[in-house]
LODRENFI-970939 format. One record per residue: residue number from 1; residue in one letter; x, y, z of N, C-alpha, C in turn. Coordinates in pm, whole numbers, plus 50000, padded with zeros to 5 digits. Each point is the difference from the previous one (the first is absolute). Layout:
N
+-----+------+-------+--------+-------+--------+---------+-------+-------+--------+-------+
!  nr ! rest ! neast ! nnorth !   nup ! caeast ! canorth !  caup ! ceast ! cnorth !   cup !
+-----+------+-------+--------+-------+--------+---------+-------+-------+--------+-------+
! NUM !    A !     X !      Y !     Z !      X !       Y !     Z !     X !      Y !     Z !
...
+-----+------+-------+--------+-------+--------+---------+-------+-------+--------+-------+
This chain:
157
+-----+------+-------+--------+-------+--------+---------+-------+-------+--------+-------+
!  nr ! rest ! neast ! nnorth !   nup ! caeast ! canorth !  caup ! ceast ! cnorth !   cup !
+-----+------+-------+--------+-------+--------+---------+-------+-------+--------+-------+
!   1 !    X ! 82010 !  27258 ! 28061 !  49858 !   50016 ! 50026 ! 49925 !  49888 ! 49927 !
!   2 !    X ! 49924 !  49901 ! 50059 !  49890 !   49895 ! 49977 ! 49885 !  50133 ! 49903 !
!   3 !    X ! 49997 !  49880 ! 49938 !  49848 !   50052 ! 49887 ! 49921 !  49864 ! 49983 !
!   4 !    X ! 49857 !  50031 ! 49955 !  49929 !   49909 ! 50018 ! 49890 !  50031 ! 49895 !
!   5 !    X ! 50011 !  49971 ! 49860 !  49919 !   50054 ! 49899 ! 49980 !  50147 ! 50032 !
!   6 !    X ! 50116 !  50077 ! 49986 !  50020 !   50171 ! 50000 ! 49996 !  50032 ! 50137 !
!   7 !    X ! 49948 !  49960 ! 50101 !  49996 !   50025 ! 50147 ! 50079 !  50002 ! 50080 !
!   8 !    X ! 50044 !  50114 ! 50045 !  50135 !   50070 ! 50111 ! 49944 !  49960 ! 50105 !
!   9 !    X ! 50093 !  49886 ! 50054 !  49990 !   49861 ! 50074 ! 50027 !  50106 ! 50143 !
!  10 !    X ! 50061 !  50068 ! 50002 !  50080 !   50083 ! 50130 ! 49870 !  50123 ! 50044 !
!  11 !    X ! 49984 !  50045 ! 49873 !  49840 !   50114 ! 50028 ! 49854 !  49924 ! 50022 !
!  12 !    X ! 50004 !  49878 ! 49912 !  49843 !   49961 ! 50049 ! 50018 !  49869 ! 50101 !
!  13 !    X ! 50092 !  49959 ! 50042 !  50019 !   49890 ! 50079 ! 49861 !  49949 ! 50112 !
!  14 !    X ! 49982 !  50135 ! 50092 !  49877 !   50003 ! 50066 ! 49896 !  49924 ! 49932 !
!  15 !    X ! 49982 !  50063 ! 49826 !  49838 !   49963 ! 49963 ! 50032 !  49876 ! 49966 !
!  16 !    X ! 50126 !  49896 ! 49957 !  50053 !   49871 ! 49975 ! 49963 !  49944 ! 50096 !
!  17 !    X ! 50004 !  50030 ! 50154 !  49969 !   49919 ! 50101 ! 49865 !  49958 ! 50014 !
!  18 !    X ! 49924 !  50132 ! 49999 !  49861 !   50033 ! 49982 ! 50000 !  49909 ! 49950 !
!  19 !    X ! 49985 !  49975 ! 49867 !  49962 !   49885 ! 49883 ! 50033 !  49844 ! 50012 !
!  20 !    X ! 50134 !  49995 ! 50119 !  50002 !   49879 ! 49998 ! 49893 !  49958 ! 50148 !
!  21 !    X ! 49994 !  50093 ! 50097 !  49888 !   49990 ! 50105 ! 49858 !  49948 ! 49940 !
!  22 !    X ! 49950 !  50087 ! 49860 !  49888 !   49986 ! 49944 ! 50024 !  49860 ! 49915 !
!  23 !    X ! 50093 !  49901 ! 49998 !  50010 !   49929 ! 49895 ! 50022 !  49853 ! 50142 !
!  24 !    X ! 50024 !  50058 ! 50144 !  50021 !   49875 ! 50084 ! 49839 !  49988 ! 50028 !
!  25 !    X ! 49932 !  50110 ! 50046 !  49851 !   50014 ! 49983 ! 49903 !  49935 ! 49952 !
!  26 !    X ! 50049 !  49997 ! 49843 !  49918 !   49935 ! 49915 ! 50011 !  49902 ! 49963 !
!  27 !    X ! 50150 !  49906 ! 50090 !  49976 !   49875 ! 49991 ! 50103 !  49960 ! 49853 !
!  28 !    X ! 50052 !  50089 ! 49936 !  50066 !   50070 ! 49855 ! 50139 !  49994 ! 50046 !
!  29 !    X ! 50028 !  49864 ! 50095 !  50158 !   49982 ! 50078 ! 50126 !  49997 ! 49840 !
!  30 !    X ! 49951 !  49939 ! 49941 !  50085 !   49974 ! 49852 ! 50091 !  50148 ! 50001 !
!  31 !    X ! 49862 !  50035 ! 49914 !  50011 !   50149 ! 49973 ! 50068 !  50124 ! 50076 !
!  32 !    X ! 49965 !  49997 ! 50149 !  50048 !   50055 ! 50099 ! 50134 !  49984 ! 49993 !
!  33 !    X ! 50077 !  49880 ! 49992 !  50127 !   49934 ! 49985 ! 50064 !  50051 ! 49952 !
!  34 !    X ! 49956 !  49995 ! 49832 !  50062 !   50051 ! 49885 ! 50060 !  50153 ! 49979 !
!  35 !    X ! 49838 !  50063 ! 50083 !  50024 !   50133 ! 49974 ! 50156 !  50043 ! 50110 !
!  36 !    X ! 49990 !  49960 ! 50114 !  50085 !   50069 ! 50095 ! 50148 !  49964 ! 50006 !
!  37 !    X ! 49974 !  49887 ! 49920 !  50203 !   49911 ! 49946 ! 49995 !  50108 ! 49895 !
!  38 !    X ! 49930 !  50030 ! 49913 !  50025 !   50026 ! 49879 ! 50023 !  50171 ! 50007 !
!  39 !    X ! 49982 !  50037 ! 50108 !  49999 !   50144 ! 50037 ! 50120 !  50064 ! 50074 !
!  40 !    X ! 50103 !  49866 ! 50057 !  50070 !   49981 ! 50077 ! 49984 !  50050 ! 50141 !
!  41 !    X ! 49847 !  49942 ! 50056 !  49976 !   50056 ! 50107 ! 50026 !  49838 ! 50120 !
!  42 !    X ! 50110 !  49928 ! 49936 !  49997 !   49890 ! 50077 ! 50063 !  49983 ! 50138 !
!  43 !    X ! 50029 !  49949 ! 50064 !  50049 !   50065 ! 50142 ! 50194 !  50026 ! 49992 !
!  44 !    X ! 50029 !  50007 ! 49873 !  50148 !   50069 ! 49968 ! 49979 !  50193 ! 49966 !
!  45 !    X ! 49880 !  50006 ! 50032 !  49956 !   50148 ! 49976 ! 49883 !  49996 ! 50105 !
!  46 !    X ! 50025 !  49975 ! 50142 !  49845 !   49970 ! 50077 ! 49963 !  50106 ! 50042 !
!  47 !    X ! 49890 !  50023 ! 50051 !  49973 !   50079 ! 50147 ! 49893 !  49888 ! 50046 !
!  48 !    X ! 49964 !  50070 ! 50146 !  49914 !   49856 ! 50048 ! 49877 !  49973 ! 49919 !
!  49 !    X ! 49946 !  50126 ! 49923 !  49835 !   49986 ! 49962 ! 50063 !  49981 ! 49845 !
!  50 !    X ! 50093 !  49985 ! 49907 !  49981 !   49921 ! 49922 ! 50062 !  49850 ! 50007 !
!  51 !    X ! 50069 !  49958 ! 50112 !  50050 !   49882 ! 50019 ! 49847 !  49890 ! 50053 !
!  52 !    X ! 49897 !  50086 ! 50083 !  49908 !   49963 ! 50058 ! 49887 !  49921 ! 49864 !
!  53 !    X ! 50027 !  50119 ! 49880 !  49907 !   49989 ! 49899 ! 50068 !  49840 ! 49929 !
!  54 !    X ! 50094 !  50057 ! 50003 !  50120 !   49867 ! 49942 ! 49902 !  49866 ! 50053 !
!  55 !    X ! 50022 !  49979 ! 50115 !  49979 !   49899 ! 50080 ! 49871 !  49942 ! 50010 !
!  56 !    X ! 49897 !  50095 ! 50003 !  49875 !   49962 ! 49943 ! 49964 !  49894 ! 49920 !
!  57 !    X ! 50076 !  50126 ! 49826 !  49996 !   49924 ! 49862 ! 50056 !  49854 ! 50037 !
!  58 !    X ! 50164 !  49945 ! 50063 !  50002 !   49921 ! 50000 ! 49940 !  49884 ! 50105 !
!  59 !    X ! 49975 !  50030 ! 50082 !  49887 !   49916 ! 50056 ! 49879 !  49925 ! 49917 !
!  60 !    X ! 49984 !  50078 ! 49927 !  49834 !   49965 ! 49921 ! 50065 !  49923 ! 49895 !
!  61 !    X ! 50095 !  50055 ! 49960 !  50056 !   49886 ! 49904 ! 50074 !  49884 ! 50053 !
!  62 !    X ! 49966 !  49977 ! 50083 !  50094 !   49864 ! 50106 ! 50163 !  49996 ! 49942 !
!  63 !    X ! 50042 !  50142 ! 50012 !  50132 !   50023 ! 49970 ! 50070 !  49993 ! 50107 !
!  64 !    X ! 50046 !  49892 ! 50072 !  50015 !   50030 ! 50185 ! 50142 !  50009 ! 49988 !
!  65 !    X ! 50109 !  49953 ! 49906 !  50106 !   50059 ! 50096 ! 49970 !  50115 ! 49944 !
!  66 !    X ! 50024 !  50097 ! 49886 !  49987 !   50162 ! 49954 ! 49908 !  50052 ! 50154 !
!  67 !    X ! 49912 !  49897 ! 50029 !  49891 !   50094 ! 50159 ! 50098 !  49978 ! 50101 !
!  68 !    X ! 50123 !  49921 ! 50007 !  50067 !   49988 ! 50114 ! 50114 !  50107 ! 50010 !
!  69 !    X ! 49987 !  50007 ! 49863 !  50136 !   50123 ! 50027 ! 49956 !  50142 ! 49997 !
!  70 !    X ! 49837 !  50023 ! 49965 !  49948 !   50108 ! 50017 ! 49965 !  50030 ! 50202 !
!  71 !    X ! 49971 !  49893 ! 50034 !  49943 !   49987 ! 50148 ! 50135 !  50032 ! 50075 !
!  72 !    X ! 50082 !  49906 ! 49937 !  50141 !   50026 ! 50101 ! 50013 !  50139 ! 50012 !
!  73 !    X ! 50050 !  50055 ! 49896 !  50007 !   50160 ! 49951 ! 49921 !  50080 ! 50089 !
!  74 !    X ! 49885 !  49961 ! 49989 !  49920 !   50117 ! 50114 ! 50001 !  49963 ! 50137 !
!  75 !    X ! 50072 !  49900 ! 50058 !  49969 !   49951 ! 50119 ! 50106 !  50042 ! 50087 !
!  76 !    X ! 50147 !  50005 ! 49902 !  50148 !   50100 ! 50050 ! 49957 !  50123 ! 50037 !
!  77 !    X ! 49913 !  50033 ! 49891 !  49998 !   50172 ! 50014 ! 49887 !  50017 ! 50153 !
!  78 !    X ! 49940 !  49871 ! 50044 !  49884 !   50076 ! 50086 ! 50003 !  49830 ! 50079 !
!  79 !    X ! 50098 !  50024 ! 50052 !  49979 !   49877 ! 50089 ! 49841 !  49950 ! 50111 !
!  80 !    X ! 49981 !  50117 ! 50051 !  49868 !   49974 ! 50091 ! 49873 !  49977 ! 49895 !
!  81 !    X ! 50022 !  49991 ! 49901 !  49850 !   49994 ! 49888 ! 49959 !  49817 ! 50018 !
!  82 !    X ! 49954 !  50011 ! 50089 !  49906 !   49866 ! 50020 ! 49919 !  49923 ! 49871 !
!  83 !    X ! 49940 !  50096 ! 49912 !  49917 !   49936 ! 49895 ! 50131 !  49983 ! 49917 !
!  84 !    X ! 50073 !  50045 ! 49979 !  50182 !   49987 ! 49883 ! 50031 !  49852 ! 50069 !
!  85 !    X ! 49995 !  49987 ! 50133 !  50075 !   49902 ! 50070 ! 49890 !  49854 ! 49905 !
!  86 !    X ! 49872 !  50026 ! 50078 !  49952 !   49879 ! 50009 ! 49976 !  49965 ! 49815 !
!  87 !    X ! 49986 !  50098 ! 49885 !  50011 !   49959 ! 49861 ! 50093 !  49964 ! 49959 !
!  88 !    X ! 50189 !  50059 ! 50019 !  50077 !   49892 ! 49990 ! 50026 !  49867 ! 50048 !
!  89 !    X ! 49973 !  49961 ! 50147 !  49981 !   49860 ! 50032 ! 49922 !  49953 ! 49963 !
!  90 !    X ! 49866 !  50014 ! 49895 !  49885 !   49965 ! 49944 ! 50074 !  49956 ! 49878 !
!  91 !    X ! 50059 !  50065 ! 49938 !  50084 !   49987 ! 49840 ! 50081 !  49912 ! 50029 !
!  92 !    X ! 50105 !  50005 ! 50115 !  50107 !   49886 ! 50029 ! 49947 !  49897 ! 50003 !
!  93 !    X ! 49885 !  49991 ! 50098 !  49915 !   49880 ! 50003 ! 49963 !  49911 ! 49889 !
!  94 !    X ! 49975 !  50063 ! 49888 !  49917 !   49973 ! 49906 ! 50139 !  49971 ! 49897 !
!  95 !    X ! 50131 !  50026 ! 50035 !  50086 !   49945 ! 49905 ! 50107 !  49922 ! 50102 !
!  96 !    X ! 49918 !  49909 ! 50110 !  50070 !   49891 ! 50002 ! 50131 !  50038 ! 50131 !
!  97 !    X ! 49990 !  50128 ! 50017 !  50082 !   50001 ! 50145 ! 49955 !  50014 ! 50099 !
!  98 !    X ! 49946 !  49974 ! 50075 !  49972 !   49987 ! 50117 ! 50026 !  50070 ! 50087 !
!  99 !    X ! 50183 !  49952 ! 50043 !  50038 !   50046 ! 50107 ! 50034 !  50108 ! 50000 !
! 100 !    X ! 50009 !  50076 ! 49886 !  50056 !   50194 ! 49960 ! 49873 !  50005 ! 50026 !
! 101 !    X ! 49878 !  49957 ! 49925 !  49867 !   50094 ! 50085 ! 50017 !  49991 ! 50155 !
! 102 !    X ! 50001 !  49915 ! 50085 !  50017 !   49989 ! 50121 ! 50058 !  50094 ! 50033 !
! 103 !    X ! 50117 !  49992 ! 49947 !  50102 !   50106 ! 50073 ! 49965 !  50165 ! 49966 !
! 104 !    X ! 49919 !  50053 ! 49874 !  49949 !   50117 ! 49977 ! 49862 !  50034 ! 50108 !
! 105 !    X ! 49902 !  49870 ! 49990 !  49905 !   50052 ! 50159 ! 50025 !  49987 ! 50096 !
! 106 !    X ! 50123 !  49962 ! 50045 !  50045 !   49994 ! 50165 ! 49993 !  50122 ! 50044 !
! 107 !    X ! 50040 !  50074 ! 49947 !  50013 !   50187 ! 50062 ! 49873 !  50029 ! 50042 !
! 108 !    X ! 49887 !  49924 ! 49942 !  49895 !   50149 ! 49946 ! 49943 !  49914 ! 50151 !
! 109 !    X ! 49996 !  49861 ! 50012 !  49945 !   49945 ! 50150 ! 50073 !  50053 ! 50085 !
! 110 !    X ! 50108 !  50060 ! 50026 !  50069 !   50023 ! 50137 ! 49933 !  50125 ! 50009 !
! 111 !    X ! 49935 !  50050 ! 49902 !  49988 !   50135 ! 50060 ! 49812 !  50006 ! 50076 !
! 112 !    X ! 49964 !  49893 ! 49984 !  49830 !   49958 ! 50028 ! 50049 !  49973 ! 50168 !
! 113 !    X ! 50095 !  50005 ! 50068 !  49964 !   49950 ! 50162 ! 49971 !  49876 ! 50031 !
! 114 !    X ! 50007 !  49885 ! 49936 !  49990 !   49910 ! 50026 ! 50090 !  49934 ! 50069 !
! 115 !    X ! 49959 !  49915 ! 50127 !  50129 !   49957 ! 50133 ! 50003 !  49851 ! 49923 !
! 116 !    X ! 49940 !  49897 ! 49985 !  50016 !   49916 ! 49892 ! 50092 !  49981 ! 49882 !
! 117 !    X ! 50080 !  49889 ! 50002 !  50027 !   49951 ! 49853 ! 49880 !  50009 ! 49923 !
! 118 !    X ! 49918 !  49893 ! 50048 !  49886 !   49958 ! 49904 ! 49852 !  50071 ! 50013 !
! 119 !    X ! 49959 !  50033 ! 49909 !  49904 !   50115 ! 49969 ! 49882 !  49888 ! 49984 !
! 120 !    X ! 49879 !  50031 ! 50115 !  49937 !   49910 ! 49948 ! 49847 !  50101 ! 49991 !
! 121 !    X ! 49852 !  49888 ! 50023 !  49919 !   50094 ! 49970 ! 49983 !  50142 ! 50098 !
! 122 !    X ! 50016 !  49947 ! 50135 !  49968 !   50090 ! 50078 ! 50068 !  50131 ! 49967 !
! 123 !    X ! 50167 !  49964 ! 49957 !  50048 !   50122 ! 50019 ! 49944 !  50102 ! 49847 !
! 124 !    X ! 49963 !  49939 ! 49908 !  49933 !   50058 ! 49902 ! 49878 !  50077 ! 50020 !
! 125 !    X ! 49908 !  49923 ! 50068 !  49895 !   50062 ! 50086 ! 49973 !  50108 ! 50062 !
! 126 !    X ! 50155 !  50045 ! 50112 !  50026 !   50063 ! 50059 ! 50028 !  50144 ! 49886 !
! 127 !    X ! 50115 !  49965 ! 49910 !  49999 !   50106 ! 49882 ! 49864 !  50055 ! 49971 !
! 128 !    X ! 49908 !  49919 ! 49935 !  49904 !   50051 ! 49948 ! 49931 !  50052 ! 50100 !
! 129 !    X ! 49980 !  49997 ! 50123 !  49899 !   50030 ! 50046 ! 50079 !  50162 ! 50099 !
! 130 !    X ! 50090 !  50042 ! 50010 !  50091 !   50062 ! 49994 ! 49857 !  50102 ! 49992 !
! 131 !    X ! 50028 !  50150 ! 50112 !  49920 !   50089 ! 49979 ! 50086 !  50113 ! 49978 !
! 132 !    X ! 49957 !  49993 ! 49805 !  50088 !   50131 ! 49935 ! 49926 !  50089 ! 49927 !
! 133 !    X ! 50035 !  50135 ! 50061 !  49893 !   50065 ! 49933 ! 50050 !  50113 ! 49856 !
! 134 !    X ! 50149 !  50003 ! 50028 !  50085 !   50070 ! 49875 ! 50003 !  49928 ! 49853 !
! 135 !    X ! 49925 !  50016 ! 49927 !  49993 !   49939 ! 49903 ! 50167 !  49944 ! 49934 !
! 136 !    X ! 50118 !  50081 ! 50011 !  50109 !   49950 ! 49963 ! 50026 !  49848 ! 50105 !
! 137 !    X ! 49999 !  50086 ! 50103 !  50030 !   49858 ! 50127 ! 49915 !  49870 ! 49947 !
! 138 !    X ! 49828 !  49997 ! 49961 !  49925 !   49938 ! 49928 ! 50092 !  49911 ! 49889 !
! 139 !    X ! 50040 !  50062 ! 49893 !  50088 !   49918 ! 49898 ! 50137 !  49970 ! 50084 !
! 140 !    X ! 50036 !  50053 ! 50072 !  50104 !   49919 ! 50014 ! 49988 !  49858 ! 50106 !
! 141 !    X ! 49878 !  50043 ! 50070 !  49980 !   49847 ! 50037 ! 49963 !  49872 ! 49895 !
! 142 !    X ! 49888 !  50050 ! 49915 !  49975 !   49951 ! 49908 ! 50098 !  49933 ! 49899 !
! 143 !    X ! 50168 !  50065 ! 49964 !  50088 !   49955 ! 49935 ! 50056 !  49883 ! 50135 !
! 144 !    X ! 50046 !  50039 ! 50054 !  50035 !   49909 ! 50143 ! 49920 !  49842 ! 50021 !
! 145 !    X ! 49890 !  50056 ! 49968 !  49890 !   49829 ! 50004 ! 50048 !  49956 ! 49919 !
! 146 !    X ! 50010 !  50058 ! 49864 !  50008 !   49909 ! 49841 ! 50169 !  49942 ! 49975 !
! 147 !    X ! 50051 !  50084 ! 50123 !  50184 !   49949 ! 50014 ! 49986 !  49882 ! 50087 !
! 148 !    X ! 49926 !  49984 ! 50084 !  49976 !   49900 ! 50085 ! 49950 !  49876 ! 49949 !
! 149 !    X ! 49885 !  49986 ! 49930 !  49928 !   49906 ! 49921 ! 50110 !  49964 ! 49866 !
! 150 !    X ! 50069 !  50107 ! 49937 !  50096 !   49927 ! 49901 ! 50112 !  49907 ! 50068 !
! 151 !    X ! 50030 !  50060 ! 50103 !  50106 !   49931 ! 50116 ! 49951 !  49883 ! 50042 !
! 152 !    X ! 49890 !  49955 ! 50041 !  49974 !   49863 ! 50020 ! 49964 !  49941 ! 49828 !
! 153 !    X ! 49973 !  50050 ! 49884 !  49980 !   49917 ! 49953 ! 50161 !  49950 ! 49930 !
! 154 !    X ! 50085 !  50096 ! 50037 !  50137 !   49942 ! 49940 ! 50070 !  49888 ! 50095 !
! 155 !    X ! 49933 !  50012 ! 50171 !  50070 !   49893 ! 50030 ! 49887 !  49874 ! 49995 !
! 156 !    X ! 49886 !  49993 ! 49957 !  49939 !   49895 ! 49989 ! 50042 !  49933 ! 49814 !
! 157 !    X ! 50108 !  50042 ! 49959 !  50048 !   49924 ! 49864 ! 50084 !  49933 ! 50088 !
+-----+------+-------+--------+-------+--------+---------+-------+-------+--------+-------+
């Protein structure tokens, strides 16, 4: 059993997450960090909502591979998660691989309907202007645009 200055890591784990949610919040990424390694809530003890908290903290701390192996992690467990998709190819991006981001947003475009290789404005257009009135359907077009726009900006490197 993990302890954490007297704290039964297994009974209060929930309010650990809590705290590191309230610590990605406040911008308190350090801290957030510290607390949830130090709690052993790191993704060798995950579930998705403290791996999520994980990933946060390290984001803000421009900790990108620790965010790559948090993103990967949640992206196995939930393959269709479009916003998981397009933040790990955002992190890959940002450490210099390219073509693994490529290859992580390819999925999330096949599933937008596009008859095109190349995604240009119109067909973006067409997304947005898309008449959706289900607010889920709403974000998921919305993740779909922002997979699209990261997708051209990885092949315009």
């Amino acid at each position: 059993m993990c302890r954490i200055q007297g704290c039964n890591v297994e009974m209060y784990g929930d309010v650990l997450v809590t705290v590191g949610k309230v610590c990605e919040e406040e911008k308190l990424f350090v801290e957030g960090v510290q607390l949830l390694e130090a709690a052993g809530l790191g993704p060798q003890a995950a579930t998705t909502e403290r791996v999520q908290s994980l990933l946060g903290c390290y984001c803000g701390c421009q900790m990108t591979d620790e965010a790559i192996v948090c993103a990967t992690w949640l992206l196995q467990r939930d393959e269709n998660n479009v916003e998981i998709r397009i933040a790990l190819a955002h992190l890959l991006r940002q450490a210099g691989r390219a073509q693994e981001a490529l290859d992580v947003i390819n999925p999330s475009l096949m599933k937008m309907k596009l008859t095109q290789n190349k995604i240009g404005e119109n067909e973006l257009l067409k997304i947005k202007n898309q008449n959706v009135t289900d607010k889920q359907t709403m974000k998921q077009a919305e993740l779909e645009q922002q997979a699209a726009l990261e997708m051209l900006a990885l092949k315009m490197e």
